[in-house]
KOLGUBA-492167 format. One record per residue: chain; x, y, z of N, C-alpha, C in turn; residue number from 1. Coordinates in steps of 0.1 Angstrom, whole numbers, plus 5000, padded with zeros to 4 digits. Atoms other than C-alpha are relative to their C-alpha. Example, Ala and Ser with C-alpha at 12.3 -4.5 7.8 and 13.67 -1.06 7.14 Angstrom:
<rs>
mol; neast; nnorth; nup; caeast; canorth; caup; ceast; cnorth; cup; seq
A; 5009; 4988; 5000; 5123; 4955; 5078; 5009; 5012; 5000; 1
A; 4991; 4989; 5000; 5137; 4989; 5071; 4992; 5011; 5008; 2
</rs>
This chain:
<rs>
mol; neast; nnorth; nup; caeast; canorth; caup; ceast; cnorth; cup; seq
A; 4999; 5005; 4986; 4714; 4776; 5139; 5003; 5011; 5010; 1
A; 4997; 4992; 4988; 4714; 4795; 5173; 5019; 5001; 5001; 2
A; 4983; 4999; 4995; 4752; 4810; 5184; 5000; 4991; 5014; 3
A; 4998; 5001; 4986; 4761; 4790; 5214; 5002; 5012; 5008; 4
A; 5003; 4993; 4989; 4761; 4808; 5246; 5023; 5008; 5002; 5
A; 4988; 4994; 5000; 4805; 4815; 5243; 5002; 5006; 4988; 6
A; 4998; 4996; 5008; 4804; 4818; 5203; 4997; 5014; 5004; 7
A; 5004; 4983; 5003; 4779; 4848; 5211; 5008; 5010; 5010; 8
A; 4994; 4987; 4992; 4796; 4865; 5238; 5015; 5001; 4995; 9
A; 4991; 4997; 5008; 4827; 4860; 5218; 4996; 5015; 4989; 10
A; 4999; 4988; 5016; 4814; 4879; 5187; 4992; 5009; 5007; 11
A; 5008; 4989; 4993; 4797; 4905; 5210; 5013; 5006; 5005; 12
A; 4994; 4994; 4999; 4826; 4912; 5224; 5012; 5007; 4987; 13
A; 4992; 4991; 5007; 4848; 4917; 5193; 4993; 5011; 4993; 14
A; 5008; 4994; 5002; 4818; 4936; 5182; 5003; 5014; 5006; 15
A; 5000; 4985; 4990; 4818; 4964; 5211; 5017; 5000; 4998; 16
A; 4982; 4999; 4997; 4861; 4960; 5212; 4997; 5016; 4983; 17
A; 5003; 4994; 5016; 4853; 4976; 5171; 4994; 5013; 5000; 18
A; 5006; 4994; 4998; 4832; 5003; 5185; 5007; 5015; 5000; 19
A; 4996; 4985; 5004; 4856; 5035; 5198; 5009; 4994; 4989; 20
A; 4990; 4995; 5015; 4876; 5027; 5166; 4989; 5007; 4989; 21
A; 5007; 4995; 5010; 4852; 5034; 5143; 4996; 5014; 5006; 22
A; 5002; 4993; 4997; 4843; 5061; 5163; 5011; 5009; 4998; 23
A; 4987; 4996; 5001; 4878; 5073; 5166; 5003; 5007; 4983; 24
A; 4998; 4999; 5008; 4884; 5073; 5129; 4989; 5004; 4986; 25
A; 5014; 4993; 5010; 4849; 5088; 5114; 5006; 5006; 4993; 26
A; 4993; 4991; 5010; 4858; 5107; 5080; 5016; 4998; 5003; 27
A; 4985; 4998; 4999; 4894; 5100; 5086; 5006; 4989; 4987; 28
A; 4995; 5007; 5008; 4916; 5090; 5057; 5004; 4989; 5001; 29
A; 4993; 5013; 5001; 4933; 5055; 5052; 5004; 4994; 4989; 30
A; 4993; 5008; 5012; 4958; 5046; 5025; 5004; 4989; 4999; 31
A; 4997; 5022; 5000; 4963; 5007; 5020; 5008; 5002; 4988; 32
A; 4992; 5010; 5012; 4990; 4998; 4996; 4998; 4981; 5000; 33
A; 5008; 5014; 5000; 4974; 4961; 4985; 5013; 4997; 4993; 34
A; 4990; 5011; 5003; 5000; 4937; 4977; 5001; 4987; 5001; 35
A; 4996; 5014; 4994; 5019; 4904; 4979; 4984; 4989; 5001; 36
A; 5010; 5015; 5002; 4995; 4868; 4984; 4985; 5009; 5003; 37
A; 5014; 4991; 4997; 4964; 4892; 4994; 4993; 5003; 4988; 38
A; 5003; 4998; 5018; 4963; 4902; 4954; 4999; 4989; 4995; 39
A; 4997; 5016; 5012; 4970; 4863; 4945; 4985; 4989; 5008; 40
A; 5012; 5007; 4990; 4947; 4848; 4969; 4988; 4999; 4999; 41
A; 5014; 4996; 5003; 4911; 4839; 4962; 4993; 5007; 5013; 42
A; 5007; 4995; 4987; 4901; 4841; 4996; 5005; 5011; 5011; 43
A; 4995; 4988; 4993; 4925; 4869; 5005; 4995; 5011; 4996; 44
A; 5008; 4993; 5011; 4913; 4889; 4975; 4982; 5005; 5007; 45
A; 5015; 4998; 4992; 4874; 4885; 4987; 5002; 5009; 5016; 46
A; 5003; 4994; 4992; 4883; 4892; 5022; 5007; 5013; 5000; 47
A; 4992; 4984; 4998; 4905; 4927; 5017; 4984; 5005; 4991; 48
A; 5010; 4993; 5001; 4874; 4939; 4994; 4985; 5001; 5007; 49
A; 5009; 4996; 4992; 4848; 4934; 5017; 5006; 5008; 5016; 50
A; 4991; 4988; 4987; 4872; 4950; 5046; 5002; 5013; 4995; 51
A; 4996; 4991; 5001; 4876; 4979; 5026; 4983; 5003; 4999; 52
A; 5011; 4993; 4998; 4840; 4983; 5018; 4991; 5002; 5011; 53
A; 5003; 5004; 4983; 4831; 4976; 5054; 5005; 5016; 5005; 54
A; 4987; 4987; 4996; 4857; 5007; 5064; 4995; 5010; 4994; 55
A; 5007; 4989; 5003; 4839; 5031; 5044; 4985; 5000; 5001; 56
A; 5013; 5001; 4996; 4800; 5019; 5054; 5005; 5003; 5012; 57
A; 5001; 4995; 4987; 4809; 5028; 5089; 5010; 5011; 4999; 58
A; 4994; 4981; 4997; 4825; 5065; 5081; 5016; 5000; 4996; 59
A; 4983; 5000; 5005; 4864; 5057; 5072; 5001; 5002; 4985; 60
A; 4996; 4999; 5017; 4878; 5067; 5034; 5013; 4996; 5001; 61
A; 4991; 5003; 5004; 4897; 5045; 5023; 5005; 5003; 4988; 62
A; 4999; 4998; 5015; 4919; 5049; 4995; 5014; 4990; 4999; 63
A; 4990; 5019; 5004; 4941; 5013; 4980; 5009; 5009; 4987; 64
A; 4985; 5001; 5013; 4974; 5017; 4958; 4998; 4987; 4999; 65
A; 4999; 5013; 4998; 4981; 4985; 4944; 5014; 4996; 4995; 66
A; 4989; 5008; 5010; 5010; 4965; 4930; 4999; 4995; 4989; 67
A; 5013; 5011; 5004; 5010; 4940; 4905; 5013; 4990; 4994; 68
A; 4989; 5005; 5004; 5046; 4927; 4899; 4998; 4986; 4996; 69
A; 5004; 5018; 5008; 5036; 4886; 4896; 4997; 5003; 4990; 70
A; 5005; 5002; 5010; 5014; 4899; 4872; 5004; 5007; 4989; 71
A; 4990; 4989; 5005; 5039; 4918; 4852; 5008; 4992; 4996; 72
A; 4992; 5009; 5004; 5061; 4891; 4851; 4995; 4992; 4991; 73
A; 5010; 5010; 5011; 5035; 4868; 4836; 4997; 5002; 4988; 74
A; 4999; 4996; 5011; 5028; 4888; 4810; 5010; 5000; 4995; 75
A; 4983; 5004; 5009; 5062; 4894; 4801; 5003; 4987; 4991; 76
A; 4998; 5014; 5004; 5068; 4858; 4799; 4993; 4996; 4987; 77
A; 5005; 5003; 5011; 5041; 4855; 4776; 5004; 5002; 4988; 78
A; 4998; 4995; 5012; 5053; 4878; 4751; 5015; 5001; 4998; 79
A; 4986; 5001; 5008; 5088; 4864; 4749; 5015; 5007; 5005; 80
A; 4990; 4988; 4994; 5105; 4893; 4773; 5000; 5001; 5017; 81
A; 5001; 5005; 4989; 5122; 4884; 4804; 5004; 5017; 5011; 82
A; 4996; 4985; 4990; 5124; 4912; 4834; 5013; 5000; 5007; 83
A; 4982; 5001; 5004; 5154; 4926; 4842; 4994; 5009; 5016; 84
A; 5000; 4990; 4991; 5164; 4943; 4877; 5009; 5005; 5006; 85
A; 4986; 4993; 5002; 5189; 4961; 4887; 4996; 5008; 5016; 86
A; 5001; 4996; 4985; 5187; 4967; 4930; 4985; 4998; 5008; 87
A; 5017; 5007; 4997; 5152; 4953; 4934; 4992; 5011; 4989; 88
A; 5006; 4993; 5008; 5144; 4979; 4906; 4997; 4994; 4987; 89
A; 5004; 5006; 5010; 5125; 4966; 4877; 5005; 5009; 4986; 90
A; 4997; 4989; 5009; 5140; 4981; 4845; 4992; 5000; 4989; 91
A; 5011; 4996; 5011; 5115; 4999; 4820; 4998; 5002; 4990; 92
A; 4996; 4994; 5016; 5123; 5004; 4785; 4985; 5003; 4993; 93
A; 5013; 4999; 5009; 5093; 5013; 4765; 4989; 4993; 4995; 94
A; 5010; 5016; 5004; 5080; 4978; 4754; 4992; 4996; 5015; 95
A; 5004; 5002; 4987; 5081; 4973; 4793; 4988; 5007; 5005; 96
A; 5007; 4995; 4993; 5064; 5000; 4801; 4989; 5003; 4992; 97
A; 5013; 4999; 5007; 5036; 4996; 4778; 4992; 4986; 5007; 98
A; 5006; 5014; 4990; 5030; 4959; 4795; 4995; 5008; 5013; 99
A; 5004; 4995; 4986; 5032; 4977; 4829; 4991; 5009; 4997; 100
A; 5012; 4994; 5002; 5007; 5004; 4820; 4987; 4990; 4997; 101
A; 5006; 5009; 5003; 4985; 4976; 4806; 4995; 4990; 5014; 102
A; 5003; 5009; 4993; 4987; 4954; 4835; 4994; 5008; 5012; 103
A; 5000; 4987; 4991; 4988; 4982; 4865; 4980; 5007; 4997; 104
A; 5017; 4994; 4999; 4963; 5003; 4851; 4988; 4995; 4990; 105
A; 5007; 5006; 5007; 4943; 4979; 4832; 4994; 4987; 5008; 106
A; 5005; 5009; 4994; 4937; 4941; 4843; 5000; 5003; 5019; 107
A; 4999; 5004; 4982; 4951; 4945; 4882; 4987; 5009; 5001; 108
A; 5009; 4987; 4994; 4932; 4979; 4886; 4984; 4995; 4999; 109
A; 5014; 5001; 5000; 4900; 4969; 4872; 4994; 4984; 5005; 110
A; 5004; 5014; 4996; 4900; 4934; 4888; 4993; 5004; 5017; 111
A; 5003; 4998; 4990; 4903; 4951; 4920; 4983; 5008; 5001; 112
A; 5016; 4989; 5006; 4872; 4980; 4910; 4991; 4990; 5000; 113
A; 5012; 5011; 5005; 4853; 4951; 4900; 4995; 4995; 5017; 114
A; 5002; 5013; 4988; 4859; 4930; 4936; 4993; 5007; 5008; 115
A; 5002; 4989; 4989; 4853; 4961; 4955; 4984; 5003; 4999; 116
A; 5016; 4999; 5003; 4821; 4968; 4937; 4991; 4988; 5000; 117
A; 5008; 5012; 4997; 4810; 4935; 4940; 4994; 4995; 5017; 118
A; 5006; 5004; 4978; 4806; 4934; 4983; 4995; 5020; 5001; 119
A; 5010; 4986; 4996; 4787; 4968; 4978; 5008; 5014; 4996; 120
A; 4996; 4991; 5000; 4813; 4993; 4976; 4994; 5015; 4983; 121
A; 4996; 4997; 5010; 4819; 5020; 4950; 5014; 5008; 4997; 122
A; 4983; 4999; 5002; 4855; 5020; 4937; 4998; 5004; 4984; 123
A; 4997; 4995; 5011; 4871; 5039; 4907; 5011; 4996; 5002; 124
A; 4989; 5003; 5003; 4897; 5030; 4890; 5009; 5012; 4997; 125
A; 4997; 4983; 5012; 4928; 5058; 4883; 5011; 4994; 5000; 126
A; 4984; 5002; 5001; 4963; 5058; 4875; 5006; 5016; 5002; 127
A; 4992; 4989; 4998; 4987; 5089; 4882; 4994; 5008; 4985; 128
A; 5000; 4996; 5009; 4979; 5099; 4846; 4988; 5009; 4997; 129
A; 5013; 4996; 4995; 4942; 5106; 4853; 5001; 5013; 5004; 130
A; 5002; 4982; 4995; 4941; 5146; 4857; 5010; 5001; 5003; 131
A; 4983; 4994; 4992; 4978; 5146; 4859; 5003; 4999; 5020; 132
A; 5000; 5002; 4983; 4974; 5137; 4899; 5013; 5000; 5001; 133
A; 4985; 5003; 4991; 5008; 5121; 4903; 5007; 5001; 4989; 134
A; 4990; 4993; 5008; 5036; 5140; 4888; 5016; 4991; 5004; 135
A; 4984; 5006; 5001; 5068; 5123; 4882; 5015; 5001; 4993; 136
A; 4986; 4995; 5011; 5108; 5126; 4868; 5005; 4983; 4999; 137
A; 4989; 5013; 4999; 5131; 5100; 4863; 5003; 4997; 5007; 138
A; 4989; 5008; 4989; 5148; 5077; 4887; 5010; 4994; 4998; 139
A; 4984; 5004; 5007; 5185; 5076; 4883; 5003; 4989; 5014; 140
A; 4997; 5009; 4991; 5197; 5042; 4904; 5016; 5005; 5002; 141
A; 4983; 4999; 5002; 5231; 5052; 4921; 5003; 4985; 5000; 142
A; 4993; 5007; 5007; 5258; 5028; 4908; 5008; 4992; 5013; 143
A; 4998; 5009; 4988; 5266; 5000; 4932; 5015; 4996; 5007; 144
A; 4987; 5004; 5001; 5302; 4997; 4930; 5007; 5013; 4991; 145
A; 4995; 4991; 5008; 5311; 5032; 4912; 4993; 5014; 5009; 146
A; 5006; 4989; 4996; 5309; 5058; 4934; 4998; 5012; 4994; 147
A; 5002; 4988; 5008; 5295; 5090; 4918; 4990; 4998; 4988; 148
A; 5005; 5004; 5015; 5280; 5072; 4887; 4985; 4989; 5011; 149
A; 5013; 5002; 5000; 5244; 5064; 4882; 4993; 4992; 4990; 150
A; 5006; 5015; 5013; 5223; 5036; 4860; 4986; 5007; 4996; 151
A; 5012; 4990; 5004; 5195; 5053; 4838; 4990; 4983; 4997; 152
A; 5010; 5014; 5003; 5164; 5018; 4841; 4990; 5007; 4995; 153
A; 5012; 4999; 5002; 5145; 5034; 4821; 4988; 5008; 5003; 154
A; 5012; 4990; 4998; 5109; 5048; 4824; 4995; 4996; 5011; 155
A; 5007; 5000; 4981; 5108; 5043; 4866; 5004; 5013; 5006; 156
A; 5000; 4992; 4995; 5102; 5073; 4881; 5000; 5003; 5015; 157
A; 5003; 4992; 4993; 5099; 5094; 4912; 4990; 5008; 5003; 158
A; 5007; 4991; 5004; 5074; 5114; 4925; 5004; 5011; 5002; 159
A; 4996; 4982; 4994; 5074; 5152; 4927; 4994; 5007; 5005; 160
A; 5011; 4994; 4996; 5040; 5164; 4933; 4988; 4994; 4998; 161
A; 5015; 5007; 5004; 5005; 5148; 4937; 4992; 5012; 5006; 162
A; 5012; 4998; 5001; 4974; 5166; 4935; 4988; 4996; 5008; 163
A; 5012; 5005; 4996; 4949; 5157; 4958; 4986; 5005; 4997; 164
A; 5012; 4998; 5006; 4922; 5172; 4943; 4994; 4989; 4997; 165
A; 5006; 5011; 5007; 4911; 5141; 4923; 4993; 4992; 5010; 166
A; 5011; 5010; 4993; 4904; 5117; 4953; 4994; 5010; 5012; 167
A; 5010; 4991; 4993; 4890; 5145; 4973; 4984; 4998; 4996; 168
A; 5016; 4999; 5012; 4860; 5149; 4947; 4994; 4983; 5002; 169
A; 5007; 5016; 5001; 4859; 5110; 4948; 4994; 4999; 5015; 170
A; 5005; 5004; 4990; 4856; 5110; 4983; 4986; 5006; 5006; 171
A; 5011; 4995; 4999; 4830; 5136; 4985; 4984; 4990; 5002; 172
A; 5011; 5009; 5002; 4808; 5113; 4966; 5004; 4986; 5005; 173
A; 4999; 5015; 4999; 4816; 5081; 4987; 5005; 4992; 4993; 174
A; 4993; 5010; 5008; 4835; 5064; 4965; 5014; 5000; 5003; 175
A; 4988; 5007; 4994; 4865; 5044; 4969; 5010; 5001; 4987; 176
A; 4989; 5001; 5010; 4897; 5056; 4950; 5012; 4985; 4999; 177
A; 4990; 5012; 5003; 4919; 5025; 4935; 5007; 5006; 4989; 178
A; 4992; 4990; 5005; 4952; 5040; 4926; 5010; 4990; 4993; 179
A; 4985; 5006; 5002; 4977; 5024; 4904; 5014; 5007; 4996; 180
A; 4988; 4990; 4994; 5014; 5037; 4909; 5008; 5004; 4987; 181
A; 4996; 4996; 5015; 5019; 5052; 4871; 5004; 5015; 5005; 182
A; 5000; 4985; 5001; 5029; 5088; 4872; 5004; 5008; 4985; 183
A; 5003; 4993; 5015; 5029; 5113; 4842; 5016; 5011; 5001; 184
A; 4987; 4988; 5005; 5066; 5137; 4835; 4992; 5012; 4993; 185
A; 5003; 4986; 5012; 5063; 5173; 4820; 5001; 4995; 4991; 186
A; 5002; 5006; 5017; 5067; 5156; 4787; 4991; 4992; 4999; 187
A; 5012; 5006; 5003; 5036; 5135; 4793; 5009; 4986; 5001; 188
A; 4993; 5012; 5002; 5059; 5104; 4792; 4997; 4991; 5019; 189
A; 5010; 5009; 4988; 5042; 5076; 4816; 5011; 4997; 5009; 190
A; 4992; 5006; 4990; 5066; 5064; 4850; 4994; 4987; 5006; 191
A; 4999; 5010; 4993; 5065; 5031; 4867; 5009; 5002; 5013; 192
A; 4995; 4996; 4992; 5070; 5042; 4901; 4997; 4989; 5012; 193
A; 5003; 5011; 4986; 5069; 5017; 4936; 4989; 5004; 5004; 194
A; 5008; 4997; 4991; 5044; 5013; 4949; 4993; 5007; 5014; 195
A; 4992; 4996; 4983; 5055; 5016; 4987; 4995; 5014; 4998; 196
A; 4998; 4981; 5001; 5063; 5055; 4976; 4990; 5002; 4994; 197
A; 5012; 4989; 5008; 5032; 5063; 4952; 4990; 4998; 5018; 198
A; 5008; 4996; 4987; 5012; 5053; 4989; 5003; 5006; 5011; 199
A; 4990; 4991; 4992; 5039; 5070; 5010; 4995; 5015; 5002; 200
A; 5005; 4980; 5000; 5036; 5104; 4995; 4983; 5002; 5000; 201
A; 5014; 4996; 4996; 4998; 5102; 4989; 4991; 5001; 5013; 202
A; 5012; 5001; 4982; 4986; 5095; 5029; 5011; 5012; 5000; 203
A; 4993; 4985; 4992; 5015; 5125; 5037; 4990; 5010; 4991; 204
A; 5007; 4993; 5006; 4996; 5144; 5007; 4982; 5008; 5002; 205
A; 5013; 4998; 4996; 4961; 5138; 5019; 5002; 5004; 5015; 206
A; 5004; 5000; 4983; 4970; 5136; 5056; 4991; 4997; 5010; 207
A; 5009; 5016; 5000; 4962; 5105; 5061; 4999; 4997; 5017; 208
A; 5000; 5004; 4982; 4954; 5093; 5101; 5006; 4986; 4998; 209
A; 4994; 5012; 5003; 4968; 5058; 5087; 5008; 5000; 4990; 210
A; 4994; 5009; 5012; 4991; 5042; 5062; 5006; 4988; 5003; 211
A; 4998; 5012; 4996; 4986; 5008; 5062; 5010; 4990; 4986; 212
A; 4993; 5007; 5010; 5012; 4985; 5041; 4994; 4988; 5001; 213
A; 5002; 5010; 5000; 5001; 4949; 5031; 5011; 4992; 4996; 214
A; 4986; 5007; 5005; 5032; 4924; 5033; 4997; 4985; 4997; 215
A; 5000; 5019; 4994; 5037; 4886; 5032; 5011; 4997; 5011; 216
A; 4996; 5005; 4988; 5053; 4888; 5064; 4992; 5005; 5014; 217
A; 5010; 4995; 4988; 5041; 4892; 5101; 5002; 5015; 5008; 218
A; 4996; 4994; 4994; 5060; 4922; 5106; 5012; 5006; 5003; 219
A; 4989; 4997; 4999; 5090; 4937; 5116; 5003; 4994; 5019; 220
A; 4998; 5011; 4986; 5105; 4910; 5142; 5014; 5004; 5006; 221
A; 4989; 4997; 4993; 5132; 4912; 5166; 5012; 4987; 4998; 222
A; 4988; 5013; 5001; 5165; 4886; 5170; 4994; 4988; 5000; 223
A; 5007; 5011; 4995; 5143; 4861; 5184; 4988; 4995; 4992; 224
A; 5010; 5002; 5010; 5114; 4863; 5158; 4989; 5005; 5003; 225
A; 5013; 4996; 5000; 5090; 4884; 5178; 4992; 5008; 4996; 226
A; 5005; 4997; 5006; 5069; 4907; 5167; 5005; 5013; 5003; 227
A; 4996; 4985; 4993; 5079; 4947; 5174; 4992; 5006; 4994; 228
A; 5002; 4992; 5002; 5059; 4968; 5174; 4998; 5018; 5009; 229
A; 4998; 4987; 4993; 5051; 5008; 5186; 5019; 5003; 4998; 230
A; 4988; 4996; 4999; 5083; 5019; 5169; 5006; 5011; 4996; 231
A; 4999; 4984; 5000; 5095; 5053; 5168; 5013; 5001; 4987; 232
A; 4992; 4999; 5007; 5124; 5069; 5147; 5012; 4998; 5010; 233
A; 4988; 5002; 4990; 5153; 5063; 5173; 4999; 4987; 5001; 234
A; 4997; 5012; 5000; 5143; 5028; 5178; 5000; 4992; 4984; 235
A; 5000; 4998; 5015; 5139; 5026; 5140; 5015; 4992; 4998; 236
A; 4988; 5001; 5001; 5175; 5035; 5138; 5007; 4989; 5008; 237
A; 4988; 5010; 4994; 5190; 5012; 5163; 4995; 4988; 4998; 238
A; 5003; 5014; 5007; 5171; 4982; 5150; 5007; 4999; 4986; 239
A; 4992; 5002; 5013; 5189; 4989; 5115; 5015; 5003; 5005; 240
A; 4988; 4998; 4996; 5221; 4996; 5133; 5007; 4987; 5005; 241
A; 4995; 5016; 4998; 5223; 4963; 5151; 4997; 4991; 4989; 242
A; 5000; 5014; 5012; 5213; 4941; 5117; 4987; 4994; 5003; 243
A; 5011; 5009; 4997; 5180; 4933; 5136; 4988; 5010; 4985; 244
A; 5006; 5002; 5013; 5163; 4951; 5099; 5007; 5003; 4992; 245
A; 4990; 5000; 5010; 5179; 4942; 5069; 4994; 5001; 4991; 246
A; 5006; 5007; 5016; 5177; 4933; 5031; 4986; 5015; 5001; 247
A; 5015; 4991; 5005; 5139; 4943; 5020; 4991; 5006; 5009; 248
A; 5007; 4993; 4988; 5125; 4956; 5051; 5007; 5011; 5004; 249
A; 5001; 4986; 5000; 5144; 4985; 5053; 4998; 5013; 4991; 250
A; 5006; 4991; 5006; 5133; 5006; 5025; 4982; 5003; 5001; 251
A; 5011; 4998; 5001; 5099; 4997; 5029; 4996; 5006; 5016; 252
A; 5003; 4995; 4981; 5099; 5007; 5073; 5005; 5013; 4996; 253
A; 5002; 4988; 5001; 5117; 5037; 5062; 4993; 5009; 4995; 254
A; 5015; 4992; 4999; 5092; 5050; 5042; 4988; 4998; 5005; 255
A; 5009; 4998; 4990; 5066; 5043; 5065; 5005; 5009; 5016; 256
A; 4997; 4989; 4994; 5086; 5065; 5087; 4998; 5012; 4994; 257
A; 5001; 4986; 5010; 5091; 5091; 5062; 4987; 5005; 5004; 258
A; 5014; 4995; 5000; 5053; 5091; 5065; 4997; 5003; 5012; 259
A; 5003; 4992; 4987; 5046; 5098; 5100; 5008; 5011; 5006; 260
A; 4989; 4987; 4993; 5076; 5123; 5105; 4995; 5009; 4988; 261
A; 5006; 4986; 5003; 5056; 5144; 5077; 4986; 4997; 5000; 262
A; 5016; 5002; 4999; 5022; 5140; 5087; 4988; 4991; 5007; 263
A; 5011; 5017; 4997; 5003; 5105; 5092; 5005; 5001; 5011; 264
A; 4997; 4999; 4987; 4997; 5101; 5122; 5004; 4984; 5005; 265
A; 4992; 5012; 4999; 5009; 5062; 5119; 5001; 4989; 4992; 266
A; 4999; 5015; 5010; 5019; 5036; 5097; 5000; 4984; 5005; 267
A; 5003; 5013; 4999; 5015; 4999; 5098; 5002; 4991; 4987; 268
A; 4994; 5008; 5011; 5034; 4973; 5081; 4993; 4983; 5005; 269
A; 5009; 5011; 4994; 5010; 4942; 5084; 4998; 4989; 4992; 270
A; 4998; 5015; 5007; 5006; 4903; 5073; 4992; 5000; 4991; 271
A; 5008; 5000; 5010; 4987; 4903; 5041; 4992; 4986; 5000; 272
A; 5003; 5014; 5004; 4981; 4864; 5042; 4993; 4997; 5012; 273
A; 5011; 5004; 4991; 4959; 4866; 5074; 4986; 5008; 4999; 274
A; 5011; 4999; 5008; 4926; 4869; 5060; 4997; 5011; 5010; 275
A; 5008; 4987; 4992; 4906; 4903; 5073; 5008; 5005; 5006; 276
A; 4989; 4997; 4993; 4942; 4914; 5083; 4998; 5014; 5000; 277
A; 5002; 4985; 5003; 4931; 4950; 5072; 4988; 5005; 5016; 278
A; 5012; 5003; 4988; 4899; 4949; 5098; 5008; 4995; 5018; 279
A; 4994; 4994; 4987; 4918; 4938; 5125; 5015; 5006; 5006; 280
A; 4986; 4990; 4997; 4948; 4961; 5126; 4993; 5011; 5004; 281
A; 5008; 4982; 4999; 4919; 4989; 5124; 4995; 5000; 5016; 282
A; 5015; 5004; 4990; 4893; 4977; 5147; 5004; 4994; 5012; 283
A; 4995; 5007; 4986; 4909; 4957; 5174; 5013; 5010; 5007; 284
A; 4987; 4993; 4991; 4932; 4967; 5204; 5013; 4994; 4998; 285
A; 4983; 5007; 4998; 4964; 4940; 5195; 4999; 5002; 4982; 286
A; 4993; 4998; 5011; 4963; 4946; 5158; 5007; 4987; 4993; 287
A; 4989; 5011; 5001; 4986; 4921; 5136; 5010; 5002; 4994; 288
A; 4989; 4995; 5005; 5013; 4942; 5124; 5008; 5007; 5012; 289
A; 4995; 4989; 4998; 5038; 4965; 5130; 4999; 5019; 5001; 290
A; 5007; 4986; 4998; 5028; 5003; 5144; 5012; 5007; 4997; 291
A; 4985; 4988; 4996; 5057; 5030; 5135; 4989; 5011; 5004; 292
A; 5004; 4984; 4999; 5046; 5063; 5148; 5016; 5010; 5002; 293
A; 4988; 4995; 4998; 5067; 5096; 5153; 5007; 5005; 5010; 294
A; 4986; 5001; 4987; 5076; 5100; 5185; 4992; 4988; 5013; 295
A; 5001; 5007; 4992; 5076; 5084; 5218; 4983; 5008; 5008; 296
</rs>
């Protein structure tokens, strides 16, 4: 059927609106941490891999971390072993972190590779372990109630140093790196590291023009519930000063600061659960997240 006469000047105009961005961000990196209902979602799933393969047919490299915690849990469940946490930190003992490797860099990773390559792209799968990319140690939890003392959870790490080598080469050849957040110790001993931080350090590593987060929320909102965004590190601070960001939104906004005060030139903490939310945070002038950059 013909567009009506408003549909088409509608989608003409979000059309040309799409124009200097892409322009803007030719060859320019973009690290996506994929998460939350976007990963669970049939039709969120579909639309984040054709938004990503979209973003690299018109000149952008992207490159996706993923999560995969539901699906971590699930398994667990299956085999009898319930997950334990200890500060929103998942604790890893060996049995654990043989599921998490398994799930991470196995079903999630190659679900996504698959989805990605199915709307045209070409996506590789890697994990931290892959060419030793992402180097990791231990992560000692300080002690919640015991000042000075520290909680050893296991095989969740830190990182120390990534390599960008690896998705360099990928990018060369057009292809779309899919990263899951494993990292490797000098002893060879595997990490379960956050996600957040394995896409944190990697956009400061590559020197990234974006790092976009995918949440299940709309954002980082104010008293009233609106949306804030363009937020610097001063206003940062005095939003966590007055209580207006609490709980689980301040670790994940600090490091998306972290990231723009070494490098990125801006992060973006954005709604996972509004389909093609990736597309228009890039491509449009209102976006539907949260922008930090680092200064005014």
């Amino acid at each position: 059927m013909p567009l009506s006469a408003s549909t088409a000047k509608e989608k003409a105009t979000i059309l040309s609106e799409a124009l200097p961005y892409i322009r803007r961000f030719q060859d320019k990196t973009i690290v996506i941490k994929y998460g939350g209902n976007a990963m669970t979602e049939e039709h969120l799933k579909q639309g984040f891999a054709k938004d990503v393969v979209l973003l690299k047919l018109v000149g952008m490299n992207p490159v996706v971390v993923h999560g995969g915690g539901p699906q971590i849990n699930d398994l667990l469940k299956r085999v009898g072993k319930q997950g334990e946490f200890i500060q929103g930190m998942r604790v890893t003992d060996r049995e654990t972190m043989d599921i998490v490797e398994m799930v991470l860099g196995g079903s999630v990773n190659k679900e996504i590779v698959n989805l990605i390559n199915q709307h045209g792209g070409k996506a590789v799968g890697l994990t931290g372990k892959d060419g030793g990319f992402i180097r990791a140690k231990k992560l000692m939890v300080k002690h919640a109630e015991k000042a000075g003392e520290y909680i050893d959870i296991g095989q969740v790490g830190e990182v120390t140093h990534i390599d960008p080598t690896l998705v360099a080469l990928l990018d060369t050849q057009d292809f779309i790196p899919v990263i899951a957040p494993i990292g490797v110790g000098e002893d060879g001993e595997a990490y379960n590291i956050n996600a957040d931080l394995v896409a944190g350090k990697l956009a400061e590593t590559l020197k990234a023009e974006k790092l976009i987060l995918l949440t299940n929320t709309t954002g980082v909102l104010d008293k009233e519930g609106k949306l804030l965004t363009g937020l610097t590190a001063a206003k940062v601070d005095a939003l966590i000063e007055d209580g207006t960001i609490s709980g689980g939104m301040i670790p994940k906004i600090s490091m998306a600061l972290e990231a723009v005060k070494n490098g990125v030139k801006s992060s973006h903490i954005i709604d996972g659960r509004v389909e093609h939310a990736l597309l228009l945070e890039i491509l449009t002038d209102e976006g539907v997240g949260t922008l930090i950059r680092a200064n005014d």
